[in-house]
mmCIF file as gemmi writes it, N, C-alpha and C atoms, coordinates in Angstrom:
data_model
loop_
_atom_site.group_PDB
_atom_site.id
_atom_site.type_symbol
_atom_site.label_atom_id
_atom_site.label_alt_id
_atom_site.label_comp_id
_atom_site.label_asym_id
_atom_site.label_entity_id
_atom_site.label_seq_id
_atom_site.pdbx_PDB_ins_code
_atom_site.Cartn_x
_atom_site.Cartn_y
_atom_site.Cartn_z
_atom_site.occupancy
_atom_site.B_iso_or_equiv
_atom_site.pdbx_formal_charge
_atom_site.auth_seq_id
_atom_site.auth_asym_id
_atom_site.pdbx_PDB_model_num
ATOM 1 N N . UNK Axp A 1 ? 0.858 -1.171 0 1 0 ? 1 A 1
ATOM 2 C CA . UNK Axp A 1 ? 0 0 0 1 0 ? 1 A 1
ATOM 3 C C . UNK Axp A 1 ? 0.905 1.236 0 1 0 ? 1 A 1
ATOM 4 N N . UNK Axp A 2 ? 0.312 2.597 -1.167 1 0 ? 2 A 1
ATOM 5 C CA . UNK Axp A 2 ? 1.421 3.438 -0.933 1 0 ? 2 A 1
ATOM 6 C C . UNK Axp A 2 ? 0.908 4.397 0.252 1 0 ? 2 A 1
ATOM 7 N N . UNK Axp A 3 ? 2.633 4.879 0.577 1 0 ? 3 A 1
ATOM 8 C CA . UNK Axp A 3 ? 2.062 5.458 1.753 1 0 ? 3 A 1
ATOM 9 C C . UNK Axp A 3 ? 0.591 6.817 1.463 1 0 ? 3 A 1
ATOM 10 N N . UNK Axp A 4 ? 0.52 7.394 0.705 1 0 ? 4 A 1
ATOM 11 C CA . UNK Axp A 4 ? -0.19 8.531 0.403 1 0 ? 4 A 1
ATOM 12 C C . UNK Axp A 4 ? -1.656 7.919 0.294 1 0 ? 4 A 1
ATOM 13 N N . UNK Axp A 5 ? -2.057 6.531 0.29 1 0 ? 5 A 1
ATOM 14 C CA . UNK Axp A 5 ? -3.076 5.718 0.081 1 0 ? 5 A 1
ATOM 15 C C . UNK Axp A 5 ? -3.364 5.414 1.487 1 0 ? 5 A 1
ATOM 16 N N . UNK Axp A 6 ? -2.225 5.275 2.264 1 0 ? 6 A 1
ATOM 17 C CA . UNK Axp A 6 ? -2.46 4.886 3.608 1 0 ? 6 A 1
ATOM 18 C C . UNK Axp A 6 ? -2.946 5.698 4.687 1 0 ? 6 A 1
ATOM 19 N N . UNK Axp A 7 ? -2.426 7.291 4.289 1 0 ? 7 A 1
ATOM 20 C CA . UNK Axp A 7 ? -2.674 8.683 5.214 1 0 ? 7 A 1
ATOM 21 C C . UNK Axp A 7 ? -4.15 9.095 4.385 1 0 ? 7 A 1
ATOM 22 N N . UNK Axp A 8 ? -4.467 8.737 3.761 1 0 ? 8 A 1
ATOM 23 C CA . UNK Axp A 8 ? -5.712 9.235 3.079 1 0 ? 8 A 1
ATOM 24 C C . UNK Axp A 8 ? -6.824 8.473 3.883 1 0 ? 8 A 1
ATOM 25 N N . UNK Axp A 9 ? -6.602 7.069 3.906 1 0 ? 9 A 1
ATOM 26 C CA . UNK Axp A 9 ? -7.496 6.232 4.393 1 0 ? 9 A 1
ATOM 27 C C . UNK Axp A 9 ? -7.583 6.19 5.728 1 0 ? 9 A 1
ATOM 28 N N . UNK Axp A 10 ? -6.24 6.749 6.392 1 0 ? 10 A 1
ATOM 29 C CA . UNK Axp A 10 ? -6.496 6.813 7.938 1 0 ? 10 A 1
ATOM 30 C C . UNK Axp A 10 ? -7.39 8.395 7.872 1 0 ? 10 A 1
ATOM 31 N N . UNK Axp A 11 ? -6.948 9.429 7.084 1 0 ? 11 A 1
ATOM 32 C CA . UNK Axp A 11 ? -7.785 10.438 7.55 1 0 ? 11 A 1
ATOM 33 C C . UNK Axp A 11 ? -9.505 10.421 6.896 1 0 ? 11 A 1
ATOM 34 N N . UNK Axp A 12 ? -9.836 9.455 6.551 1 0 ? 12 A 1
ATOM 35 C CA . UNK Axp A 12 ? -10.996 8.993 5.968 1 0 ? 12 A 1
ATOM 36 C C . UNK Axp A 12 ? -11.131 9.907 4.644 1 0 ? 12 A 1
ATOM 37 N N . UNK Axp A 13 ? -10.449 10.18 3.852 1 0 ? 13 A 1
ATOM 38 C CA . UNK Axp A 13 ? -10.347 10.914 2.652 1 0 ? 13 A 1
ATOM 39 C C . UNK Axp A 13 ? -11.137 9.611 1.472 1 0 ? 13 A 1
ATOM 40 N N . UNK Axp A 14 ? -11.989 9.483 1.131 1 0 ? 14 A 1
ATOM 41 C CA . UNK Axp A 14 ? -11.84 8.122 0.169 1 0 ? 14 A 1
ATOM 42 C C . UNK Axp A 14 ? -12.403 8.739 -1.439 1 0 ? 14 A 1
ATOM 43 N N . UNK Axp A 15 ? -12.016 8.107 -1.872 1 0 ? 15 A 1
ATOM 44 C CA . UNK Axp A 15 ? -11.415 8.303 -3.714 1 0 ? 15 A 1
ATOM 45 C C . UNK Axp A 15 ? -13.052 7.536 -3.947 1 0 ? 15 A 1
ATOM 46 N N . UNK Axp A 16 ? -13.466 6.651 -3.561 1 0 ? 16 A 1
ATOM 47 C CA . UNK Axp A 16 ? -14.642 5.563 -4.535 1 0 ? 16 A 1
ATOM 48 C C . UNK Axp A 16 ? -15.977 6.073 -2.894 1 0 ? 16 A 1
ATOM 49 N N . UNK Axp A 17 ? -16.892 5.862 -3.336 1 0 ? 17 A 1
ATOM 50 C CA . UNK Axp A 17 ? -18.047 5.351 -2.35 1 0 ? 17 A 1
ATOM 51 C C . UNK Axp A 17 ? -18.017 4.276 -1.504 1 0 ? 17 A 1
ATOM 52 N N . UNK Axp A 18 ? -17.531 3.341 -2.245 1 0 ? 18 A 1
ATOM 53 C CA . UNK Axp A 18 ? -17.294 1.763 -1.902 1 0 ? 18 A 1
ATOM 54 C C . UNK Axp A 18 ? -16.866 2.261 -0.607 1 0 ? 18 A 1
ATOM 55 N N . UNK Axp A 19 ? -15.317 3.053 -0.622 1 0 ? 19 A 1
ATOM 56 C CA . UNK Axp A 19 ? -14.304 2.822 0.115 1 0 ? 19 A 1
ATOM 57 C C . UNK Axp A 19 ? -15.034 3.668 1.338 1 0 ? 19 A 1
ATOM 58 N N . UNK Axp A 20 ? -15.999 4.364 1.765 1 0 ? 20 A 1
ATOM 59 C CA . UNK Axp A 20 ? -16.68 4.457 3.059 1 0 ? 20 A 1
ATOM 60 C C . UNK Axp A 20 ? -18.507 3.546 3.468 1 0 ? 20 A 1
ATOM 61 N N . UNK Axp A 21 ? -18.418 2.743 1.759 1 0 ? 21 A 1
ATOM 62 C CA . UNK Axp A 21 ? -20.134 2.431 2.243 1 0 ? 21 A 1
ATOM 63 C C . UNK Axp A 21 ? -19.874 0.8 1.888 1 0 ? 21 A 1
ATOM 64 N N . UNK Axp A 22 ? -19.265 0.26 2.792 1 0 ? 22 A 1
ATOM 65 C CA . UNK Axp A 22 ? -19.095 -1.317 2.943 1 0 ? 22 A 1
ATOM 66 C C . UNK Axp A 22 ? -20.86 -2.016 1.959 1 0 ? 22 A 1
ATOM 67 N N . UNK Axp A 23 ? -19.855 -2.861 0.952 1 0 ? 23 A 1
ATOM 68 C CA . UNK Axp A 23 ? -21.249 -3.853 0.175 1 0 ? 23 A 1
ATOM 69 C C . UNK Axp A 23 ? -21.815 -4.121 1.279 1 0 ? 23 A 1
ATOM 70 N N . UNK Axp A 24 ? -23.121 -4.899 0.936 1 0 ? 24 A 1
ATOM 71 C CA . UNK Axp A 24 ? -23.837 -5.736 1.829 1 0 ? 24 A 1
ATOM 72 C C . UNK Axp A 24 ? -24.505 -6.673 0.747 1 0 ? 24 A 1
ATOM 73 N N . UNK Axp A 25 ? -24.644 -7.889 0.955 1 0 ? 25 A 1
ATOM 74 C CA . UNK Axp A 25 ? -24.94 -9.144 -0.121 1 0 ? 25 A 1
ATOM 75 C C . UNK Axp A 25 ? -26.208 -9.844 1.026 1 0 ? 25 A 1
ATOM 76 N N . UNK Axp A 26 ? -27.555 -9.369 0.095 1 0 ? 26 A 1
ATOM 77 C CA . UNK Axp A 26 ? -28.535 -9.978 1.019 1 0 ? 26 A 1
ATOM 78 C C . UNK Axp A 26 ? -28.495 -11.374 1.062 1 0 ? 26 A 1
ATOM 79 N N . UNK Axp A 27 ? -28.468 -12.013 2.407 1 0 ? 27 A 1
ATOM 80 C CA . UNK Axp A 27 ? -28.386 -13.349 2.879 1 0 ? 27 A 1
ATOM 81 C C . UNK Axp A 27 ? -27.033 -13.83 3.042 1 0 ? 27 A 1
ATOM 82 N N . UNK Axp A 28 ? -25.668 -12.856 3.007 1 0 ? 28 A 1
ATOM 83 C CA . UNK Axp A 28 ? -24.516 -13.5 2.87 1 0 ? 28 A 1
ATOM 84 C C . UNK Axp A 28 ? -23.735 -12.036 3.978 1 0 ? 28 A 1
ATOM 85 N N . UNK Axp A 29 ? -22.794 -12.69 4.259 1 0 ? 29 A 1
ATOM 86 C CA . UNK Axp A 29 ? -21.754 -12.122 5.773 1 0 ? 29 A 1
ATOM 87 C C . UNK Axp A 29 ? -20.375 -11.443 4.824 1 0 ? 29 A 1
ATOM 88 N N . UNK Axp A 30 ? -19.738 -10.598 4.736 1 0 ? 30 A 1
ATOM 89 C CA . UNK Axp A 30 ? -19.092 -10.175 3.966 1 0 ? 30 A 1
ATOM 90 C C . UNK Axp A 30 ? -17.807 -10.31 5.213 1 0 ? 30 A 1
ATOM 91 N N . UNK Axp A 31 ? -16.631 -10.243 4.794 1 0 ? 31 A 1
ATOM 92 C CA . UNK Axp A 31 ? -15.529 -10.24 6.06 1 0 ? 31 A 1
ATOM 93 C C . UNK Axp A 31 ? -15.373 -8.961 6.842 1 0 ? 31 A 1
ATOM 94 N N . UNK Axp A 32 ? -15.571 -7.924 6.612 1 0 ? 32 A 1
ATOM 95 C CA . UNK Axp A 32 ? -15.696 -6.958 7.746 1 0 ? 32 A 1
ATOM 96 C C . UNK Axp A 32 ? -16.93 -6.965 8.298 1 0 ? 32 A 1
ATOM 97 N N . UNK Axp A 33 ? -18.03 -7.71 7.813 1 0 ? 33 A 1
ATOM 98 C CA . UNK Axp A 33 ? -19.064 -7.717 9.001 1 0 ? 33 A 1
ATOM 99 C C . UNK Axp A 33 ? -18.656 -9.131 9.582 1 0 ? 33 A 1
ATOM 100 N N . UNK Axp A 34 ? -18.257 -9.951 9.383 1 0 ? 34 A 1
ATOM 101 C CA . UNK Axp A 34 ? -17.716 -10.572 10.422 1 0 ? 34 A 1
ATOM 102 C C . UNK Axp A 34 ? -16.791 -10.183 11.38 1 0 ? 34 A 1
ATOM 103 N N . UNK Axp A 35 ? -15.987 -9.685 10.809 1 0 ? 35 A 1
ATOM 104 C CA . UNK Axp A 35 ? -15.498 -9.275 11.762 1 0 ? 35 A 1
ATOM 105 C C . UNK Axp A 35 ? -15.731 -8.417 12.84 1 0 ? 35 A 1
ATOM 106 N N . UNK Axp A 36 ? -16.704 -7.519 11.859 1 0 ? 36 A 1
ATOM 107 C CA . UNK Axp A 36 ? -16.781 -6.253 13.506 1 0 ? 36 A 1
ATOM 108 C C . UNK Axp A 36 ? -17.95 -6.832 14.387 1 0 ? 36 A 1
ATOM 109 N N . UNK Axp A 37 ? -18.939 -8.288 13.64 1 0 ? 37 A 1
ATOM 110 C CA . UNK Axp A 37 ? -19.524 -9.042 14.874 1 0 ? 37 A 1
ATOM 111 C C . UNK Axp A 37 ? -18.295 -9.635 16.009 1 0 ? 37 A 1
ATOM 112 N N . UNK Axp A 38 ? -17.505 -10.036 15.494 1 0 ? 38 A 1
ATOM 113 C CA . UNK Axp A 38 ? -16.778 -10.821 16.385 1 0 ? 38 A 1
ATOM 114 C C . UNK Axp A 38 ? -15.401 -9.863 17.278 1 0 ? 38 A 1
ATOM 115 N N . UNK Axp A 39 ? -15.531 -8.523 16.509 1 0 ? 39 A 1
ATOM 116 C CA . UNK Axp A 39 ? -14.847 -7.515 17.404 1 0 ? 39 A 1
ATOM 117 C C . UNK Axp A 39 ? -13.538 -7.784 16.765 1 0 ? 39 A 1
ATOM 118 N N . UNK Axp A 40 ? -13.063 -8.346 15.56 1 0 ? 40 A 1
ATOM 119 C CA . UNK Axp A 40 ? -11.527 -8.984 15.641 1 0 ? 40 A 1
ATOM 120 C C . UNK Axp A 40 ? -10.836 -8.027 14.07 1 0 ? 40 A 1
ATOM 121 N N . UNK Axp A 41 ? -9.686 -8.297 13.643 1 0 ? 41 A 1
ATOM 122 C CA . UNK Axp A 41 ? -9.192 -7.763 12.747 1 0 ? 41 A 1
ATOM 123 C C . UNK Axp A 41 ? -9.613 -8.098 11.257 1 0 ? 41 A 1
ATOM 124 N N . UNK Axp A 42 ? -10.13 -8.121 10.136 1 0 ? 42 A 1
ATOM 125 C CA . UNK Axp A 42 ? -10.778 -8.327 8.837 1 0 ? 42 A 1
ATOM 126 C C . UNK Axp A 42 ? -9.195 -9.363 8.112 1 0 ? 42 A 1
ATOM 127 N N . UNK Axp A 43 ? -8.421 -8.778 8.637 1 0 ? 43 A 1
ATOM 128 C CA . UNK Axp A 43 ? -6.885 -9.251 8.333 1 0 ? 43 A 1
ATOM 129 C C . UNK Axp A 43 ? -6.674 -10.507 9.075 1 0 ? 43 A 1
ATOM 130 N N . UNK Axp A 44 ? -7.193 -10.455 10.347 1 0 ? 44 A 1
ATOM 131 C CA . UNK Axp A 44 ? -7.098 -12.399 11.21 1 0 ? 44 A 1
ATOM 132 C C . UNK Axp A 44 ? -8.098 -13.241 9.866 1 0 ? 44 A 1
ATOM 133 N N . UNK Axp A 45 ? -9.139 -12.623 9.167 1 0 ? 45 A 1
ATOM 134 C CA . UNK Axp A 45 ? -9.743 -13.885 8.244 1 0 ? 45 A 1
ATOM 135 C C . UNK Axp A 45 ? -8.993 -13.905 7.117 1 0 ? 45 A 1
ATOM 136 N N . UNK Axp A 46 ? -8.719 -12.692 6.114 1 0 ? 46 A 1
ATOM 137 C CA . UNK Axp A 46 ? -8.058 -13.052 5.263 1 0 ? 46 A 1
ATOM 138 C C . UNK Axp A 46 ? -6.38 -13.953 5.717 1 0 ? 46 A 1
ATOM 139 N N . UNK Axp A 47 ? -6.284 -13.777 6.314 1 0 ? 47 A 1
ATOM 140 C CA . UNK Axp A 47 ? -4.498 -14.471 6.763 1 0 ? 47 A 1
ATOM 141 C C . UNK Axp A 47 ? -5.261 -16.189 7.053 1 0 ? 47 A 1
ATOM 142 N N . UNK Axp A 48 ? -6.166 -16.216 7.298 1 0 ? 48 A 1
ATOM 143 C CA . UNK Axp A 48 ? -6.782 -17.745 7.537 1 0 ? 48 A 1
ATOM 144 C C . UNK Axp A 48 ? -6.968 -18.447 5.952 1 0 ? 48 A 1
ATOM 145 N N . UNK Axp A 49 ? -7.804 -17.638 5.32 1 0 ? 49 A 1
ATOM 146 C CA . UNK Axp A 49 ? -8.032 -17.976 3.659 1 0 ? 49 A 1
ATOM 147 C C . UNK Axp A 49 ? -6.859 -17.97 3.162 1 0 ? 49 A 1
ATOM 148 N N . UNK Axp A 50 ? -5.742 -17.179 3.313 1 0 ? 50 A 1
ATOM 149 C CA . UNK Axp A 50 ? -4.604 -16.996 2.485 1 0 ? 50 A 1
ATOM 150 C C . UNK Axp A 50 ? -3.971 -18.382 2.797 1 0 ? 50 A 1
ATOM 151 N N . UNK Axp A 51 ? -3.721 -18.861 4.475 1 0 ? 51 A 1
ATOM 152 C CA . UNK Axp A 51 ? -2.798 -20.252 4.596 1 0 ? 51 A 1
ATOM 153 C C . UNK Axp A 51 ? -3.635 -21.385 4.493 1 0 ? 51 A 1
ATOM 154 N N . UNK Axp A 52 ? -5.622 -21.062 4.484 1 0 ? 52 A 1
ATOM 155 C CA . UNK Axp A 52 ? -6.274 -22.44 3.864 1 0 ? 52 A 1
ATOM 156 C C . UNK Axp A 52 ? -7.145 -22.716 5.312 1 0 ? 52 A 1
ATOM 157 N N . UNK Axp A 53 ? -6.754 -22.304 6.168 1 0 ? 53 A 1
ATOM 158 C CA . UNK Axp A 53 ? -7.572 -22.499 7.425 1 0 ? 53 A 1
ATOM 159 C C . UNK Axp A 53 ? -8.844 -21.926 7.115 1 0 ? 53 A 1
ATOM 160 N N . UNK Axp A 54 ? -9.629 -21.764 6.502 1 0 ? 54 A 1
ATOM 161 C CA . UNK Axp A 54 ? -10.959 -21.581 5.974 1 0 ? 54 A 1
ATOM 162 C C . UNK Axp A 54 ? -10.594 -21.53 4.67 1 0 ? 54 A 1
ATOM 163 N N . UNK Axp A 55 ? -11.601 -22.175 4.324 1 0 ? 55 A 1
ATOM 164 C CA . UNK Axp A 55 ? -11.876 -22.411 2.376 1 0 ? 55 A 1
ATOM 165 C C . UNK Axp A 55 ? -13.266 -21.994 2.352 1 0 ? 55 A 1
ATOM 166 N N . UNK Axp A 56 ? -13.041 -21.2 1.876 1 0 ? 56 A 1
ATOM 167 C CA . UNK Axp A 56 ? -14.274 -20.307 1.081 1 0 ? 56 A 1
ATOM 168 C C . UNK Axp A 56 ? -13.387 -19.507 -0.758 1 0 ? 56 A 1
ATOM 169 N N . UNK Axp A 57 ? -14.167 -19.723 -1.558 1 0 ? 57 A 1
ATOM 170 C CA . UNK Axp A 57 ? -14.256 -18.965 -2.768 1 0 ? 57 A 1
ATOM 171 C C . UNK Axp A 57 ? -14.772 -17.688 -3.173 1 0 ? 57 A 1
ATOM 172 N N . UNK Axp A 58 ? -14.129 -17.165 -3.741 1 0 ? 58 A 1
ATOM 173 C CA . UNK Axp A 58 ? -14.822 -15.457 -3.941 1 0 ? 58 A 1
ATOM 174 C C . UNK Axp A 58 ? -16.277 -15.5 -5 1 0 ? 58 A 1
ATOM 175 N N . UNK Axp A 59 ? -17.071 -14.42 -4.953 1 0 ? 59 A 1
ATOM 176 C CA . UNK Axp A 59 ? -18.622 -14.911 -5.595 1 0 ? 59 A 1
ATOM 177 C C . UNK Axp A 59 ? -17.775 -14.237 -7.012 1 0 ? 59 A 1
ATOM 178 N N . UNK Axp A 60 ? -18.442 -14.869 -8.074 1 0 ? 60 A 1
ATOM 179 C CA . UNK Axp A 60 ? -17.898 -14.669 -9.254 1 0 ? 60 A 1
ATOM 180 C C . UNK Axp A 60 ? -18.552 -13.354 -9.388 1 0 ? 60 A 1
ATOM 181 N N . UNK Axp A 61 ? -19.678 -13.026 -9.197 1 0 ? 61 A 1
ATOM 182 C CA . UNK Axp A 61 ? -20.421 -11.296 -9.405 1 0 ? 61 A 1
ATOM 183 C C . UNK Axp A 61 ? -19.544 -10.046 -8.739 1 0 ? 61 A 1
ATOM 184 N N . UNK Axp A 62 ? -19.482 -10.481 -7.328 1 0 ? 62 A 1
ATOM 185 C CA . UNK Axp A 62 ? -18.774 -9.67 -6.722 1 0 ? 62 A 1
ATOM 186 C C . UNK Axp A 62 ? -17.878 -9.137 -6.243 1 0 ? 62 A 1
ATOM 187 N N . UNK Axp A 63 ? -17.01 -10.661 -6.53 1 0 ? 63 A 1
ATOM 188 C CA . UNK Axp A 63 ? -15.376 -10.329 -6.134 1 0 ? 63 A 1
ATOM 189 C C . UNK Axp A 63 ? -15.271 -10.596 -4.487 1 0 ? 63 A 1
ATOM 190 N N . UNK Axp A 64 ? -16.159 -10.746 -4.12 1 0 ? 64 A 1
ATOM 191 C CA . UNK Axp A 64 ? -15.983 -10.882 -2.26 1 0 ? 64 A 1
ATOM 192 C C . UNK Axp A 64 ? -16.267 -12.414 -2.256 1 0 ? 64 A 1
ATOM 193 N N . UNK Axp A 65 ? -15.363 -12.518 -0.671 1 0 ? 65 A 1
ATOM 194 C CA . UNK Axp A 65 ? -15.824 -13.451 0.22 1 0 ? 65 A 1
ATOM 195 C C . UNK Axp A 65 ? -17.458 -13.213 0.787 1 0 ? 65 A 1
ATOM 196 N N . UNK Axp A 66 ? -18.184 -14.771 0.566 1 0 ? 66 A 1
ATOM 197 C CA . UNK Axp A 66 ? -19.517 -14.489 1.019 1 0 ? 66 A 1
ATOM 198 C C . UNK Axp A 66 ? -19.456 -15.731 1.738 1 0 ? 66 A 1
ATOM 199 N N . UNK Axp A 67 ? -20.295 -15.062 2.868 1 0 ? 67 A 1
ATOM 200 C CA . UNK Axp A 67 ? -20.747 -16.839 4.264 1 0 ? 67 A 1
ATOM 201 C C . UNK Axp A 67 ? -21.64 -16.647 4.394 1 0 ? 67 A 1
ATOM 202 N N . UNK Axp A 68 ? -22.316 -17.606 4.375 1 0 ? 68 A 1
ATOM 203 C CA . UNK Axp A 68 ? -24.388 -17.672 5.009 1 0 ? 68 A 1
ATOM 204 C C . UNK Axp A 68 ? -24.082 -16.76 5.411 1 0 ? 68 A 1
ATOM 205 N N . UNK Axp A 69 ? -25.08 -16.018 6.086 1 0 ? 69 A 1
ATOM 206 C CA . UNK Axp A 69 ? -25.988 -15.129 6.86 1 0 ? 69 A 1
ATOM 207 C C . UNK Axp A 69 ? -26.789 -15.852 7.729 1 0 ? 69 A 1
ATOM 208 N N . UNK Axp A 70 ? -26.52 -16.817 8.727 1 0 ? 70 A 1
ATOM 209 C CA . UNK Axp A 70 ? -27.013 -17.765 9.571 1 0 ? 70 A 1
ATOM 210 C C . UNK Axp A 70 ? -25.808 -17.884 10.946 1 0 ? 70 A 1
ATOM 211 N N . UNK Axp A 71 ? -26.764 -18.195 12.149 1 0 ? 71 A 1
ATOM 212 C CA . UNK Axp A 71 ? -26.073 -18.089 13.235 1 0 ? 71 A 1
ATOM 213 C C . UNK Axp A 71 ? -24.923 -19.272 13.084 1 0 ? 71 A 1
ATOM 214 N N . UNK Axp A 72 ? -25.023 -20.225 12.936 1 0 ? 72 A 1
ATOM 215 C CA . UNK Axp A 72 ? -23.967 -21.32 12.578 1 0 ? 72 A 1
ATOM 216 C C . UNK Axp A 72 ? -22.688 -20.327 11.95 1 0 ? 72 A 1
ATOM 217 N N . UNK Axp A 73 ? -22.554 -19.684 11.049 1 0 ? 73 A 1
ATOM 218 C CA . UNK Axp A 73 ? -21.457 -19.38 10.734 1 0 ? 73 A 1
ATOM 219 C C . UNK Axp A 73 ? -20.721 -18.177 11.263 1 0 ? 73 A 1
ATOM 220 N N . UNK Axp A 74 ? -21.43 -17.195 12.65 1 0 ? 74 A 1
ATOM 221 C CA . UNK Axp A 74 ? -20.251 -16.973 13.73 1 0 ? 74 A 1
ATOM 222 C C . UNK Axp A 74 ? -19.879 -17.744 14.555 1 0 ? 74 A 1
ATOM 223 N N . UNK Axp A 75 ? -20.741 -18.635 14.71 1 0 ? 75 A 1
ATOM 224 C CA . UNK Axp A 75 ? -20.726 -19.774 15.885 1 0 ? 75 A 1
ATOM 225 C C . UNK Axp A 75 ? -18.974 -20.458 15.322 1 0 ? 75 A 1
ATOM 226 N N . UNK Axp A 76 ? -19.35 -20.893 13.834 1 0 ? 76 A 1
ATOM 227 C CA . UNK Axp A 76 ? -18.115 -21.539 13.788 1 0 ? 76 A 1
ATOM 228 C C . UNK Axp A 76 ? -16.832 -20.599 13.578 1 0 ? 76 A 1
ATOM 229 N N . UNK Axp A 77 ? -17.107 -19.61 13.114 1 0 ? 77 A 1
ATOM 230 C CA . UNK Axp A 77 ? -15.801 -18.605 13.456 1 0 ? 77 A 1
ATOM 231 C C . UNK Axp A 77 ? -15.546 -18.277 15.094 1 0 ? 77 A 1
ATOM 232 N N . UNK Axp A 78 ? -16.63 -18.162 16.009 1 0 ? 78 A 1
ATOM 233 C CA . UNK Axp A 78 ? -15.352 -18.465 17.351 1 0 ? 78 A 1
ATOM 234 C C . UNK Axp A 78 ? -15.524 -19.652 17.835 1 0 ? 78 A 1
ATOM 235 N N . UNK Axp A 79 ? -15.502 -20.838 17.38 1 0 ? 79 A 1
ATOM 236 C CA . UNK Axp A 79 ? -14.97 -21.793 17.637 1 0 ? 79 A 1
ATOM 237 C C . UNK Axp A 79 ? -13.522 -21.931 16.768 1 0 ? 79 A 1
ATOM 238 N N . UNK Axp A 80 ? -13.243 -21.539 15.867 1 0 ? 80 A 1
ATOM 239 C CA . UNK Axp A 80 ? -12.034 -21.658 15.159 1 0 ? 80 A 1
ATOM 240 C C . UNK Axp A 80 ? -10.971 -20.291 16.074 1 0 ? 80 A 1
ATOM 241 N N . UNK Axp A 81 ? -11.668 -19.274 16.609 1 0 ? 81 A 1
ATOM 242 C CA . UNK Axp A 81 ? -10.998 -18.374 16.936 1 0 ? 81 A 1
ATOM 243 C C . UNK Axp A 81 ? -10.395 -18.905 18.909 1 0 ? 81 A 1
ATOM 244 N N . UNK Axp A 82 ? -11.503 -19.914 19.328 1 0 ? 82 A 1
ATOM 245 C CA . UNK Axp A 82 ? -11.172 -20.298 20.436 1 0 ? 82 A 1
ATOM 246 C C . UNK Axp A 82 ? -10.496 -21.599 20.583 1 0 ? 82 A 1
ATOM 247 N N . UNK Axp A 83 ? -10.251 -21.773 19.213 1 0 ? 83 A 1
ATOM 248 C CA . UNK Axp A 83 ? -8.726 -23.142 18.977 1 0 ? 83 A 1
ATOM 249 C C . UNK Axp A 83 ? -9.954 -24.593 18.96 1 0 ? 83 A 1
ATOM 250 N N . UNK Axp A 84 ? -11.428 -24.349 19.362 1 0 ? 84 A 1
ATOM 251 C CA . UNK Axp A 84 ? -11.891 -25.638 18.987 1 0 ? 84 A 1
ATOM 252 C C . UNK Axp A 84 ? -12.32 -26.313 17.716 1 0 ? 84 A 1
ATOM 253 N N . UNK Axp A 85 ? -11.885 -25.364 16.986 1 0 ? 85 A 1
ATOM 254 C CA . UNK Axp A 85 ? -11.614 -26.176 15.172 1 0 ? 85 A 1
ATOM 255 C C . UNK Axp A 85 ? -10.726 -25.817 15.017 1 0 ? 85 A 1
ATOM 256 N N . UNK Axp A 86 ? -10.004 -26.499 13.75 1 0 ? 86 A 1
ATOM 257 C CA . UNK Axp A 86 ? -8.966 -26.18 12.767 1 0 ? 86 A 1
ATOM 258 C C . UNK Axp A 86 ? -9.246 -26.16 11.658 1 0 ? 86 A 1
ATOM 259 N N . UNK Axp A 87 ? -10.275 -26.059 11.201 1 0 ? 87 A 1
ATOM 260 C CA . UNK Axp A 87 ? -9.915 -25.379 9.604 1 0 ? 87 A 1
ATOM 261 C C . UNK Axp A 87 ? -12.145 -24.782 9.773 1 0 ? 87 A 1
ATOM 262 N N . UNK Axp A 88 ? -11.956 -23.957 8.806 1 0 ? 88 A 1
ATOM 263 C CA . UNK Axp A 88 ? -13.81 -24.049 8.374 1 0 ? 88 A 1
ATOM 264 C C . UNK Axp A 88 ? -13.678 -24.181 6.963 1 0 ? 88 A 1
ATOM 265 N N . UNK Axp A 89 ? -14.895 -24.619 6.709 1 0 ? 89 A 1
ATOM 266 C CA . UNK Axp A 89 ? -15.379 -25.059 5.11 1 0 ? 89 A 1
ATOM 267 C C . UNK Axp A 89 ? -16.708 -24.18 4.684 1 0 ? 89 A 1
ATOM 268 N N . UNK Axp A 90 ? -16.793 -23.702 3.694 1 0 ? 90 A 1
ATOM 269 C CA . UNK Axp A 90 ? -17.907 -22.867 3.368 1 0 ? 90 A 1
ATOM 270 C C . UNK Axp A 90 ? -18.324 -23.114 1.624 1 0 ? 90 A 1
């Protein structure tokens, strides 16, 4: 990331819409709303997808990670976050 991309985004300066109005995919969990349910970093899931500890595929429309929209799938993200799984499947 360049730095001038980085001081922009910390001072909430944003270039696109996107970049202050997070998608939302009806019936599906996008990774920063998981995350800010689970209070944790958007970067702890991608670093999980990147080494395979969750397998999930990006939606061919949207380019994002999508998870149900069902209680089962925070349930199983803090169970993976409290070491009682090792991998999730989606």
């Amino acid at each position: 990331m360049s730095t001038v991309r980085t001081i922009r985004l910390r001072h909430r300066i944003f270039r696109k819409r996107s970049q202050s109005h997070p998608r939302q995919v009806p019936g599906y969990l996008t990774i920063p709303q998981i995350a800010a349910s689970l209070r944790i970093s958007p970067h702890w899931i991608y670093h999980r997808i990147n080494t395979g500890q969750i397998a999930v595929t990006r939606d061919a429309e949207t380019k994002l990670y999508l998870f149900p929209d069902a209680p089962d799938t925070l349930t199983q993200f803090q169970d993976l976050l409290s070491e009682k799984l090792e991998k999730l499947r989606f």
